[in-house]
N, C-alpha and C positions, 0 to 999 in steps of 0.2 A: 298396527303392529310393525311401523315402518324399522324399530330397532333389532325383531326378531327374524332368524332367518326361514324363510319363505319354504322349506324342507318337509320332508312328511315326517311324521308324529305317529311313535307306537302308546300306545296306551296301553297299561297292564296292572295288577297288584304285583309285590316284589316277590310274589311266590308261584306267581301263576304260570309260572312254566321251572320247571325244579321244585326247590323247595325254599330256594329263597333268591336274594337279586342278583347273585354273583353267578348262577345257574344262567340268568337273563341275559349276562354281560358274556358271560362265555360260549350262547348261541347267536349272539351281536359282532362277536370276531370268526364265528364260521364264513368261509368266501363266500357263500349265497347270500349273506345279509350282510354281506360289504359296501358301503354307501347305499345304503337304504334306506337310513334312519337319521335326522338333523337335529330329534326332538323327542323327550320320552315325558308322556303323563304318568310320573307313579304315584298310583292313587295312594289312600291316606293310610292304609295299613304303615306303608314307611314310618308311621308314627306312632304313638302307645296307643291304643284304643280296643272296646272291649264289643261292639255293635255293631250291627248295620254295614258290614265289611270293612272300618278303616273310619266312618264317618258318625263316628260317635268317639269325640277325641277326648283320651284321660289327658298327655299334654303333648306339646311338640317337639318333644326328644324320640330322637331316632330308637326306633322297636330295633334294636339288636338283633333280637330273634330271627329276624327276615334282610339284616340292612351293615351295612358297615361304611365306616370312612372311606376304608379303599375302596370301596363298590362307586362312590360318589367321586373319587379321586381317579375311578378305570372308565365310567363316562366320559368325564371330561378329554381322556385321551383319545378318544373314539368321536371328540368332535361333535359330541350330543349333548346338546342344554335341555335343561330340565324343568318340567313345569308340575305343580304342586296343590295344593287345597289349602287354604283356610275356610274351615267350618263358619262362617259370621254367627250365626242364629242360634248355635247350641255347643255346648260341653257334656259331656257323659258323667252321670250320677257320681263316675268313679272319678271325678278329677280332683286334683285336692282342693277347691274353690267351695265345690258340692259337699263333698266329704265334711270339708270344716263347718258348714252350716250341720252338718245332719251331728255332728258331734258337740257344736258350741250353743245350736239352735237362735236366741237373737242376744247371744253374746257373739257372735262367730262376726268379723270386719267382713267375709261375704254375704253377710245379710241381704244387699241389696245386689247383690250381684245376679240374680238369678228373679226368676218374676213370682213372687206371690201373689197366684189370682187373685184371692180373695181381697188383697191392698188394694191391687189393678184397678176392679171391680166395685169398690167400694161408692157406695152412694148413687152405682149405676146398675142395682140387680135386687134379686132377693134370695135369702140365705135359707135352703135348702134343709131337711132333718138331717143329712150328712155335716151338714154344714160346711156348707160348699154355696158360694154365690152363684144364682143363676142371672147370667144379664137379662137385661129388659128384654124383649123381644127385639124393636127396632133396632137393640145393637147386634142381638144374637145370630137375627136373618142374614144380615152384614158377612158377617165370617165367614172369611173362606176358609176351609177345613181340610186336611191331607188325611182325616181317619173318621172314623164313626163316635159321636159319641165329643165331649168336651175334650179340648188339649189338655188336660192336667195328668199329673202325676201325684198321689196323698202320698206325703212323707213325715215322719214319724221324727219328731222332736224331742228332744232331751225331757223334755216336762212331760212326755204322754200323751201330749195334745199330735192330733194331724193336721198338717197343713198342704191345700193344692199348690202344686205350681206349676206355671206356666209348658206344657211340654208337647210342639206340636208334631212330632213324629213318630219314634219308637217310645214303647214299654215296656218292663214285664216286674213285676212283684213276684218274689221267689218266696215261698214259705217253706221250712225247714219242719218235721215230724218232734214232735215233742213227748219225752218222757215222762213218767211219773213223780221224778227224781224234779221234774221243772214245775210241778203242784207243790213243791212240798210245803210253803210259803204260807196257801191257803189254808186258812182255819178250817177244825172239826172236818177235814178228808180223809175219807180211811183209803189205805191203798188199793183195795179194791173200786172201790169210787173213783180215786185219781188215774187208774188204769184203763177203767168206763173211759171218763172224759178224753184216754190219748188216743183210745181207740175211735171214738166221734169224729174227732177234729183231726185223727191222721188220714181219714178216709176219706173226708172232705175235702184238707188237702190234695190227696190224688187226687181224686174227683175234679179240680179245680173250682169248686162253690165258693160262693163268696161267704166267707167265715161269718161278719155280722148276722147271716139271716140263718145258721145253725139252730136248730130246736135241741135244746139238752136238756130237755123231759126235767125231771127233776133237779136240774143242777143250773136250770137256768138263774138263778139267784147269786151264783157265782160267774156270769158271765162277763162281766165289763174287768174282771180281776183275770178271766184265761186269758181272752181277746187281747190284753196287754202284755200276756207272757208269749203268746204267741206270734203279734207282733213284734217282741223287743226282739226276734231273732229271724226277725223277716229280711231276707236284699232286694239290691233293684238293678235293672238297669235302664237305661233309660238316657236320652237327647233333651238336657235342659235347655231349654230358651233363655239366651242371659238378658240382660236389663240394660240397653247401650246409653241408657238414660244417667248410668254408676261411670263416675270417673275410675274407676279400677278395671272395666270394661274395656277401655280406652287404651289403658295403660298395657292391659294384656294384648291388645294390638300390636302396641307398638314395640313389644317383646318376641310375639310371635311372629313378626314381619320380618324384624332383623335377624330371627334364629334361621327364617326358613333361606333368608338369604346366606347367612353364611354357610349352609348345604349347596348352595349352586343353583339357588331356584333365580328364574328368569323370569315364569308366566307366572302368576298366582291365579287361579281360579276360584272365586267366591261365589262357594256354594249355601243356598240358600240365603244368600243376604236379600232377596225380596220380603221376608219375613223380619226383616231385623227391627223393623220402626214397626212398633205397635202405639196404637191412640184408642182411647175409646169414641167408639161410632164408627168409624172406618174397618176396613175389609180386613188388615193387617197382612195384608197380601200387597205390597207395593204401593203403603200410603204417601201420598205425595202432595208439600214438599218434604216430607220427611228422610225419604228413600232418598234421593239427592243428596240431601243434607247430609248424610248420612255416607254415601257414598263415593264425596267430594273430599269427605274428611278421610277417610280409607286412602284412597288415591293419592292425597301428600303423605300420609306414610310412607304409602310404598316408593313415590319417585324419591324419598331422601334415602332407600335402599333396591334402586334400580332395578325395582320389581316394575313389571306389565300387566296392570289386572285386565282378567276376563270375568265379566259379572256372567252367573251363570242364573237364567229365566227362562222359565216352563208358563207361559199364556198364551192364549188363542192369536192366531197372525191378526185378527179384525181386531185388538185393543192395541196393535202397535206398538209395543211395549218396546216390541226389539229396534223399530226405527229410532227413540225417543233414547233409547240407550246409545244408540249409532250416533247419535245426533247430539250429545254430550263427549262425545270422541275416545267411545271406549269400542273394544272390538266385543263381537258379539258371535255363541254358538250358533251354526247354523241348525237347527232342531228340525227344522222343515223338512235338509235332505231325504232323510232315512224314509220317510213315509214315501214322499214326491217321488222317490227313484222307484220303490215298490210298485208303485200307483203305474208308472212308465212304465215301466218292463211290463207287468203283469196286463196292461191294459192296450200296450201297443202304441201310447201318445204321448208326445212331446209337449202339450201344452201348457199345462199344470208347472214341470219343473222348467220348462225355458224361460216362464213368465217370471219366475223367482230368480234363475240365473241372470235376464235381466234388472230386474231390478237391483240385486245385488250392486249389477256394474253401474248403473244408470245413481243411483244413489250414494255408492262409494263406500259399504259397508267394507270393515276390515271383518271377515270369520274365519273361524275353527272348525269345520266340517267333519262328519262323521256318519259312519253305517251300522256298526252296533257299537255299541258300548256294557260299558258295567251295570247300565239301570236299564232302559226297554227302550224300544221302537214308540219315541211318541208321538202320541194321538192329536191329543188337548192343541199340540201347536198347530196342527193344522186347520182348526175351526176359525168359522165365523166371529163375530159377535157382535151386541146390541152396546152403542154407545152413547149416551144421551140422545135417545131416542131414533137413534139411526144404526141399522144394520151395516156393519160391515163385513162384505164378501171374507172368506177363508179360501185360503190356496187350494182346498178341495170340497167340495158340497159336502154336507152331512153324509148325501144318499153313499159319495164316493168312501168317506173316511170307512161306513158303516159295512162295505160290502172288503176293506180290504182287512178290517180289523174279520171278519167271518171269516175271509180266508187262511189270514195268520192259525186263526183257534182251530180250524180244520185241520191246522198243518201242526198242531199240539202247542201252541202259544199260551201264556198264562195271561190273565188280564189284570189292569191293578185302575181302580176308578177312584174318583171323588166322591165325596158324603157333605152331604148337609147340616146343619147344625142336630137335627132330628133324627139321622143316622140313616136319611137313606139315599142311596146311592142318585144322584146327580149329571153325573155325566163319568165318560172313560178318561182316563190321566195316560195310559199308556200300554202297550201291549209287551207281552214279556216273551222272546225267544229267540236265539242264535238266526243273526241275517239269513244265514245260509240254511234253515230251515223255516221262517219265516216267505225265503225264495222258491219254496216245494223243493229244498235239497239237489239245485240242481246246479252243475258246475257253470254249465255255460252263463247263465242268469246272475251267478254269483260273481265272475266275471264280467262280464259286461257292467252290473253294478259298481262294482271299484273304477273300472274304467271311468264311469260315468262322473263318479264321486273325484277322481284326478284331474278330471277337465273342468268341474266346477273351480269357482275364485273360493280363496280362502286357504287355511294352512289346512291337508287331510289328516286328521285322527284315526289311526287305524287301530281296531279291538283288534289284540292278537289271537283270539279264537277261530276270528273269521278270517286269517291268512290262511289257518290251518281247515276252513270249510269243518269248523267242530257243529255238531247237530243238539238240539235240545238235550238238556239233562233233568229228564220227568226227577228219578230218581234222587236229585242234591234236591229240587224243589221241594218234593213231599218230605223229605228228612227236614230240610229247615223248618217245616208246619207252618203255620201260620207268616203271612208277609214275607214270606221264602221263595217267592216269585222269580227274584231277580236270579237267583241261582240256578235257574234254567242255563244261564249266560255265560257261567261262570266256573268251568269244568278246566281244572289245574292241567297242565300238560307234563309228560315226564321227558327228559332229555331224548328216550327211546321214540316218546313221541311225535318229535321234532324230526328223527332223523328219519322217520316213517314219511313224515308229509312230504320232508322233501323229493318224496320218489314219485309223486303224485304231480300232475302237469298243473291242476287246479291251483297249486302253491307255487308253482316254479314260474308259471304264467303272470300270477300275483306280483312276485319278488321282481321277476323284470319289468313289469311297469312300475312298481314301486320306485324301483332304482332310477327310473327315465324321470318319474317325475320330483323326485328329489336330486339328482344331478345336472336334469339341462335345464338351461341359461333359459332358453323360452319360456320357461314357467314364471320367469321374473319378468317378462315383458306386457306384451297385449294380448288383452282374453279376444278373439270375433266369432260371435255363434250366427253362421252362414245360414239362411233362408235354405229349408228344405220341409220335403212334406212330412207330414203329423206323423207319421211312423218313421221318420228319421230322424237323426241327431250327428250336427256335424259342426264339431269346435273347434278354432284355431286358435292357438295360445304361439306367439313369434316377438323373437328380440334380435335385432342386427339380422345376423346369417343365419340363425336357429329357428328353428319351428319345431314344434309336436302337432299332428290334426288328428282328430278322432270324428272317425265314421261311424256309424252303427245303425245296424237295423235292429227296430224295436219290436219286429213282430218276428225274425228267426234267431232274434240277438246275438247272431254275427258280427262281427267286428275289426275294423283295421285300425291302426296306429300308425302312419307316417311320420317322421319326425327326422333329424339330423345327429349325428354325433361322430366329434372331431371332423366334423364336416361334409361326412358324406353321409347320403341319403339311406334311409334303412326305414323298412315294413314289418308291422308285428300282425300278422292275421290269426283273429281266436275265431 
């Protein structure tokens, strides 16, 4: 990212502190967060979208509701560039590409734009009484899986007919209560009959049953005639997986590339573009050369609109996914942090994260570093794994990952895991809960973490929650129900809230290391992490006349900062 400036990076939705972005820009000009910030990831709500907080995109026009031109015009005076999302992998049910298939069905020019399993699948499975193709086995065991249960979505075509498609993240089918008044159609129903039947299928409804396998006692004779009425007033929402194989796929890139540029985006971060090449017989997780191909083509987009991609990859450190991205000359998240530092603090040892901060330097990766974020503390990257026939080591044993994920859950974390083709659970994908309760809630831990996270290489990501040391929010999880995990993370702040933290030492301790390390010159020089013992950590970051060093003890997590500014020497003791 030798074009982007070297600066700390807040991360946030445009409403998560107020009510919308202008609330963000006007706690950005209070003197406490004066050069503090070079960099802002606003995640994708800035856009229209109906799911999954921002990442289920209807299209890439600015969500008014939360966002404005001057907001993006009061940025840029503030000397902060902007980094952004393209979704690669999916559009939301609601976007009008989706929309016009579910109205035109295969009149509709996005026909191919979106994946029809059952096309996909053809002559590679067997068609189901749903009528739904099941793949062979040898391709089925293949897939990698982010849910329980097959990626599709059955959606309801102009003709009556359903058809699956491809959709490997969120769902939900909405069915609506239906009246008497929506029988009337049906021959020989007397209204007491037709009142029977709305009373059946409303309760089931609530209920959530799956309406096919309904027993209507004597009315079953009319059931393929309700089930149609019932569905024709079903919604959805829902992350289609498009077709990158459709030249309008293509096209939509190169529309969405240029819009997000003329908003002031600099970094583009491609989310889930591992998933974007799908083949059959392959994982569809990162089939290669596909993903390159794939990938190669992306990236002359963006340089003819002076965008920076960050591919963004969730797999185990033993398949090296992230070297091989490195090693194509893209920058990469560091995902490892967040666990490594856990693992450090909580255990008292420097070996686990020094080993990766080396390598980092030793190999030359460009990253994006980070301690919480919007989605979880994850797991997955710290594993092992088996590579044709050879195990490779993971930055922390199993025994290590499995004893810090126990911790987190003790300390009220939510857990979000992998599934199988057969639905059952696999392995953990990620832990879900605010750093600073993930740390047992404690200041100085939560401290020393950022610390640690500033002396790392790479540009820091900061969650703005955890400036503020915010603590799990059981209550937003349980409200969202189901896949509402991430909302532990994700607790809005009010302006009142901000000017609370800042009375708090935990934030104000925060904010001046922030500032040191997005203002001094030594953070653009050389990284040296100085030989000391296993419960130490001591990094020197120096350019010309400037230094920063960070001391710290890892077993009372105590800590100094030495550093220089305007030239003369100054000590930060937490």
């Amino acid at each position: 990212m030798t074009d982007i400036n070297n600066g700390v990076m807040l991360n946030a939705y445009p409403d998560s502190i107020g009510t919308n972005l202008n609330d963000i820009i006007e706690v950005l000009k209070m003197s406490e967060f004066e050069n503090t910030f070079s960099l802002f990831y606003v995640l994708p709500t800035f856009f229209n979208s109906d799911l999954d907080r921002g990442f289920s995109i209807i299209d890439y026009d600015i969500n008014e509701d939360l966002v404005s031109i001057e907001d993006i015009t009061a940025l840029k005076s503030l000397n902060i560039m902007l980094k952004f999302d393209i979704v690669l992998n999916h559009l939301s049910v609601a976007s009008p590409q989706f929309k016009d298939i579910i109205k035109n069905g295969d009149d509709s020019i996005y026909k191919d734009f979106f994946i029809d399993w059952n096309a996909f699948w053809e002559g590679h499975g067997t068609l189901n009484e749903e009528g739904i193709i099941i793949p062979d086995k040898r391709y089925l065991d293949k897939l990698f899986m982010r849910k329980s249960g097959l990626p599709i979505l059955n959606i309801l075509f102009p003709d009556g007919t359903e058809r699956p498609y491809w959709n490997t993240f969120y769902q939900k089918i909405s069915y609506q209560e239906i009246t008497a008044d929506d029988l009337h159609l049906i021959p020989n129903l007397s209204t007491e009959d037709a009142q029977k039947i709305c009373d059946i299928i409303n309760s089931a409804i609530a209920d959530n049953q799956d309406l096919h396998n309904i027993d209507l006692s004597k009315y079953t004779s009319h059931k393929s005639e309700i089930i149609n009425i019932v569905n024709s007033r079903r919604s959805y929402l829902g992350q289609m997986d498009v077709n990158a194989k459709s030249p309008l796929v293509w096209e939509f890139y190169k529309e969405v590339l240029a819009k997000v540029g003329s908003y002031g985006c600099q970094i583009l971060r491609l989310d889930a573009f591992a998933y974007l090449h799908k083949e059959v017989g392959e994982t569809n997780f990162f089939n290669k050369p596909g993903t390159w191909d794939y990938l190669a083509r992306i990236n002359k987009i963006a340089q003819k609109n002076n965008l920076v991609l960050l591919p963004e990859i969730h797999a185990e450190y033993g398949l090296h996914l992230h070297d091989e991205v490195a090693k194509e000359g893209y920058a990469i998240y560091d995902f490892f942090l967040p666990g490594l530092t856990i693992h450090a603090i909580e255990k008292g040892t420097n070996k686990a994260l020094l080993s990766w901060a080396k390598e980092i330097i030793e190999r030359g990766y460009q990253t994006v570093n980070m301690l919480g974020c919007h989605d979880g503390i994850p797991v997955l990257d710290l594993k092992g794994k088996e590579v044709n026939g050879v195990y490779n080591k993971g930055l922390l044993e199993d025994t290590e990952i499995e004893e810090m994920m126990d911790l987190i859950l003790e300390r009220g974390g939510r857990v979000k895991n992998l599934y199988g083709a057969d639905g059952k659970k696999i392995g953990y994908y990620q832990v879900n809960a605010t750093y600073f309760s993930a740390l047992g809630e404690s200041d100085q831990k939560l401290l020393l973490a950022r610390a640690i996270q500033l002396f790392m290489p790479g540009i820091p990501q900061i969650w703005y929650l955890d400036i503020f040391a915010g603590v799990n929010d059981h209550d937003a999880a349980d409200r969202a129900g189901a896949g509402g995990h991430k909302e532990i993370n994700r607790t809005n702040l009010s302006i009142e809230d901000v000017k609370n933290g800042l009375k708090r030492d935990v934030v104000l301790h925060q904010l001046k290391m922030l500032k040191l390390r997005n203002t001094s010159q030594a953070f653009q020089g050389d990284m040296i992490i100085h030989e000391s013992t296993e419960d130490h950590i001591r990094i020197r970051w120096s350019k010309e006349e400037a230094y920063a060093e960070l001391s710290a003890n890892l077993k009372t997590h105590r800590f100094t900062i030495r550093y220089t500014e305007d030239g003369e020497e100054k000590k930060m003791e937490v």
